[in-house]
C-alpha positions as CSV (number, residue, x, y, z in Angstrom):
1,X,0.0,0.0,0.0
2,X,3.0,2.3,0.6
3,X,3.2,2.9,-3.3
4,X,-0.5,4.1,-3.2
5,X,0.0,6.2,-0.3
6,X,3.0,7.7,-1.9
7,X,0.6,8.4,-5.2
8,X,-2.8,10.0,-3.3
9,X,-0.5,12.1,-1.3
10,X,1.6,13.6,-4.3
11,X,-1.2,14.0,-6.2
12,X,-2.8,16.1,-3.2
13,X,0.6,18.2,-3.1
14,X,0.1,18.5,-7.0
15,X,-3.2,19.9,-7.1
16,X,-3.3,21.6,-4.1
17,X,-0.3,23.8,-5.9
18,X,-2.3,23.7,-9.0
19,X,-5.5,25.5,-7.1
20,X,-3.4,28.2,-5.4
21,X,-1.7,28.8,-8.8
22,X,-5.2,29.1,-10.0
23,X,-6.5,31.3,-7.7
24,X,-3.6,33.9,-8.4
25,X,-4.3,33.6,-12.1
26,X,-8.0,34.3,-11.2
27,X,-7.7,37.1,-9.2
28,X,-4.8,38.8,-12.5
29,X,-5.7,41.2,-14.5
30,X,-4.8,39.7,-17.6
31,X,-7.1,40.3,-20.4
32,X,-7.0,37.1,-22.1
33,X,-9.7,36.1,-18.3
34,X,-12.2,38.0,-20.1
35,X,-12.5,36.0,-23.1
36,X,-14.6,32.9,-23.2
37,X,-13.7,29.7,-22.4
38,X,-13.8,27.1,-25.0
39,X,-15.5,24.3,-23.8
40,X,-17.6,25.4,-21.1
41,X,-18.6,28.7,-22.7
42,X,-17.9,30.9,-19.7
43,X,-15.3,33.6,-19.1
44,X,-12.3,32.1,-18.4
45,X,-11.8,33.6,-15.1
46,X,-14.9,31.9,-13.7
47,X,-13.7,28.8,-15.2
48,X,-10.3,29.1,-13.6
49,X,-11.8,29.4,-10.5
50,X,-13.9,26.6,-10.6
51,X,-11.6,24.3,-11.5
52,X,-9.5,25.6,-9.1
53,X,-11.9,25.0,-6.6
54,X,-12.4,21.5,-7.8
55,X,-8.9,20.8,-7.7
56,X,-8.3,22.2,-4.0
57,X,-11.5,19.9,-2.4
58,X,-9.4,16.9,-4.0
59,X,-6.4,17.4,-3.0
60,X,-8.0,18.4,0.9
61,X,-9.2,15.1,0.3
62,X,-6.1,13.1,-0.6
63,X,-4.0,14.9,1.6
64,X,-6.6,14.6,4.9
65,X,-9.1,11.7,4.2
66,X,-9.0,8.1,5.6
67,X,-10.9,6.6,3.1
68,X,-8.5,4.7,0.4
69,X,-11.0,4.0,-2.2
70,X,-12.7,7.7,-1.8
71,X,-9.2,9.0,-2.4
72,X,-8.9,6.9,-6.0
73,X,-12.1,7.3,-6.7
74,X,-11.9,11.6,-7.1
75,X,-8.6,11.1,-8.1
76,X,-9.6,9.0,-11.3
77,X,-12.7,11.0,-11.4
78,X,-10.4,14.1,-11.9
79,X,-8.2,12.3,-14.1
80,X,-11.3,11.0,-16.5
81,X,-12.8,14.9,-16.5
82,X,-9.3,16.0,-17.7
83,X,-9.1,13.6,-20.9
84,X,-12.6,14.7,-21.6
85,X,-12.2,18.1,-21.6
86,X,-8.6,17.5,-24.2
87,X,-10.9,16.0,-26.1
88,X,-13.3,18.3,-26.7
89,X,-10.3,20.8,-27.1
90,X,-8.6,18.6,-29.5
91,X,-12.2,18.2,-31.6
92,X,-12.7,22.0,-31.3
93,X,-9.8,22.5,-33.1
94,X,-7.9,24.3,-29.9
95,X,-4.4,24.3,-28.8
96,X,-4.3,22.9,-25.0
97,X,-1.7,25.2,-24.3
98,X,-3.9,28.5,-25.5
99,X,-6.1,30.4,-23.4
100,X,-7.8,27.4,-21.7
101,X,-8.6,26.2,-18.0
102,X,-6.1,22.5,-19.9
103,X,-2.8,25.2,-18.9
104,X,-0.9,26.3,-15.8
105,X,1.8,27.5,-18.0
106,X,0.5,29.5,-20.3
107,X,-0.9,32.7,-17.8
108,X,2.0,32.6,-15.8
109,X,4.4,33.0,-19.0
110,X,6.5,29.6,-17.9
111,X,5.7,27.5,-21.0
112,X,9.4,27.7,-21.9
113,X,12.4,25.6,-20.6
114,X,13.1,23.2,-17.5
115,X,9.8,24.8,-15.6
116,X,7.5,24.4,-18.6
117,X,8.7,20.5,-19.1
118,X,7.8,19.6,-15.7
119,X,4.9,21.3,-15.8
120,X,3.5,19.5,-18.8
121,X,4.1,16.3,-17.0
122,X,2.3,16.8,-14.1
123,X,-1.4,16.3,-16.1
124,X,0.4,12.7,-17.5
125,X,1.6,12.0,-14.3
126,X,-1.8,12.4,-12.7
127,X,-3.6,10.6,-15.5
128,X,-1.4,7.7,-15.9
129,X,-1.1,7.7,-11.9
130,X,-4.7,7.3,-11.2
131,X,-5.5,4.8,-13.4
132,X,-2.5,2.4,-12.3
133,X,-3.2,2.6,-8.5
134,X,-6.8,2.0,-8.9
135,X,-5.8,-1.2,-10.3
136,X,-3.2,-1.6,-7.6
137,X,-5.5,-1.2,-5.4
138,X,-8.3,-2.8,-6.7
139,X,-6.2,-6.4,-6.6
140,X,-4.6,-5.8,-3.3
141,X,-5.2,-8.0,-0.6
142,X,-7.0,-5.2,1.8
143,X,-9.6,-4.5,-0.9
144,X,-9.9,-8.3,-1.5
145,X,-11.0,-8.8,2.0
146,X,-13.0,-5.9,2.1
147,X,-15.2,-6.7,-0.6
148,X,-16.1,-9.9,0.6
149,X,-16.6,-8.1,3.6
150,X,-19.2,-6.6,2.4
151,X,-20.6,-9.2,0.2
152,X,-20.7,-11.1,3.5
153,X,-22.7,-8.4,5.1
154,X,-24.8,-8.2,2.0
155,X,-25.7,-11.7,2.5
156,X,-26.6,-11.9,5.5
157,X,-29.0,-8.9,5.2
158,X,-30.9,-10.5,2.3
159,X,-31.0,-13.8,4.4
160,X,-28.9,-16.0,1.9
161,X,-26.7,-19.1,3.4
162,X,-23.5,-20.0,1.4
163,X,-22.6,-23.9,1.4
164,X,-19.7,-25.5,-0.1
165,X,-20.5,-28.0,-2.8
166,X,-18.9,-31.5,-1.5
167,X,-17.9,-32.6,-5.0
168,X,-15.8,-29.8,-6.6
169,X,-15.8,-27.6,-3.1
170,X,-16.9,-24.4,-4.9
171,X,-19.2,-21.9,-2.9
172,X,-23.4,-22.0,-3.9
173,X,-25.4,-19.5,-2.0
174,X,-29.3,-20.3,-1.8
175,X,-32.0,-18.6,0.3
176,X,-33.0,-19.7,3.8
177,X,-36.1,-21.1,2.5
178,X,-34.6,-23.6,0.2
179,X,-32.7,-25.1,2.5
180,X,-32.8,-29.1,1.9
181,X,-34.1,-28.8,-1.9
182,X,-31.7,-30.8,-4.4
183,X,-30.4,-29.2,-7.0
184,X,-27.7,-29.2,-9.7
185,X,-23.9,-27.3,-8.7
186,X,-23.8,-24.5,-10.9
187,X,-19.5,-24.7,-10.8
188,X,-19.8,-29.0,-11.4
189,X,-23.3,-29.5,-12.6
190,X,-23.2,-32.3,-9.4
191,X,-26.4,-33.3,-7.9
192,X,-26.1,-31.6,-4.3
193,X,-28.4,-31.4,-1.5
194,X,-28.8,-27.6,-0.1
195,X,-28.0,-27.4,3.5
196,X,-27.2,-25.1,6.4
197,X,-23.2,-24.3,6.4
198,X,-21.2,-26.5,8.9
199,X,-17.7,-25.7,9.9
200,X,-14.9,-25.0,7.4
201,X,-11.9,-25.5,7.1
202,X,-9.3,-23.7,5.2
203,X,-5.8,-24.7,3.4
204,X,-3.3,-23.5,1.5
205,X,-3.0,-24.9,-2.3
206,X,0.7,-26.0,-2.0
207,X,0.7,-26.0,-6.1
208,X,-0.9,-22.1,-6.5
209,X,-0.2,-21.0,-2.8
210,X,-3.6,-19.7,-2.7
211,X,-6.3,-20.3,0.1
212,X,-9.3,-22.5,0.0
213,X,-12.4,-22.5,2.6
214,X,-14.0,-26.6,2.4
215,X,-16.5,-28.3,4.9
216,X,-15.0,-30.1,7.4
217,X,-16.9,-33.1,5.8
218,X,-15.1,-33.1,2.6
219,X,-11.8,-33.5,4.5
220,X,-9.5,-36.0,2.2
221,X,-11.6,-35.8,-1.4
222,X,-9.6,-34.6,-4.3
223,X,-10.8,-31.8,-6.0
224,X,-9.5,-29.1,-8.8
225,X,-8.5,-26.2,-7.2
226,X,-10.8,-23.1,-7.6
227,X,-7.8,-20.8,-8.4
228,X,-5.1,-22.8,-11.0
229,X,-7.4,-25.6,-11.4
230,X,-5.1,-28.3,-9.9
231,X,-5.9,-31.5,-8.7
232,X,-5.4,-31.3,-4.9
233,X,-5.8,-33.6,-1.8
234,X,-8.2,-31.5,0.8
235,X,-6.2,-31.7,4.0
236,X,-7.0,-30.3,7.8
237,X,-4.6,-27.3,8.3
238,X,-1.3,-27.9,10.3
């Protein structure tokens, strides 16, 4: 997670810099914050200032919130808005770098040079950034758990029971109410009788390393593996 963290909290730095940069532009003088935006339509000092504020309540948010996901989630949000809006520049026929809420650089007369390079990287790195630790994210371990967490929780609201087939071990979730009533696996196509959970056991596939969750009663079938599809022996944990 330390890469993530890393990410959210540049990317607060970033655009945190990027609103107070737009604020100063906003309060200027310059004529060109008189002329109308391009895309949204509106003078281009109100747009500045929108976006600015936009860009500050994210970075507040990476740079103070708890919440992982809600982090990502604006940051990719931001990051989605921003290829939108080059895209309706591009089909509009504009130059980003003209007089457009798309440039830092181009107000503040630092388009030029060492300044103006890094400067036009910060929008890739932002883009690129977002999309690559929402995936990080998405597979890591913590967000594993916490989704089926929650599907858990779901679950149990909706009054659903989760059984583990005893011929190829995969999970089949039924209602309370159809508890005992035969049907067919949907993972083996086995006949299986539906019944109340009993206690499970878990091991480690020593061919894929991953975990597996059986009934205690199908201790010692052999069964494919649910993850690399392995034939394995289901043994009691040491």
């Amino acid at each position: 997670m330390k890469p993530i963290k890393f990410f959210v909290y540049s990317a607060g730095g970033i655009l945190l810099a990027a609103a107070l940069i737009r604020f100063l532009i906003a309060v200027g003088n310059a004529p060109v914050l008189t002329l109308p935006e391009p895309v949204l339509g509106v003078p281009l000092r109100y747009a500045v200032l929108l976006v600015g504020g936009i860009d500050l309540a994210v970075a507040l948010i990476c740079l103070f919130g708890k919440q992982v996901n809600l982090q990502l989630g604006c940051l990719a949000w931001l990051a989605t808005n921003f290829i939108v809006y080059q895209v309706g520049l591009f089909s509009m026929h504009y130059n980003p770098q003209a007089t457009s809420i798309g440039s830092l650089t181009d107000p503040l007369h630092l388009s030029r040079g060492t300044t103006g390079v890094i400067m036009g990287f910060l929008p890739l790195y932002l883009v690129l950034g977002s999309y690559w630790v929402c995936l990080m994210f998405w597979f890591s371990k913590d967000a594993r758990i916490a989704r089926l967490t929650a599907t858990q929780q779901r679950d149990t609201a909706e009054g659903l029971l989760k059984m583990f087939c005893p011929a190829c071990g995969g999970h089949v979730k039924f209602a309370t109410q159809n508890t005992g009533q035969q049907i067919t696996c949907p993972h083996c196509q086995s006949a299986i009788t539906l019944c109340k959970p009993d206690e499970t056991l878990k091991m480690t596939c020593v061919l894929c390393s991953e975990h597996i969750e059986f009934p205690a009663h199908a201790l010692g079938q052999k069964i494919p593996c649910p993850h690399c599809t392995k034939v394995i022996t289901l043994l009691k944990p040491a």
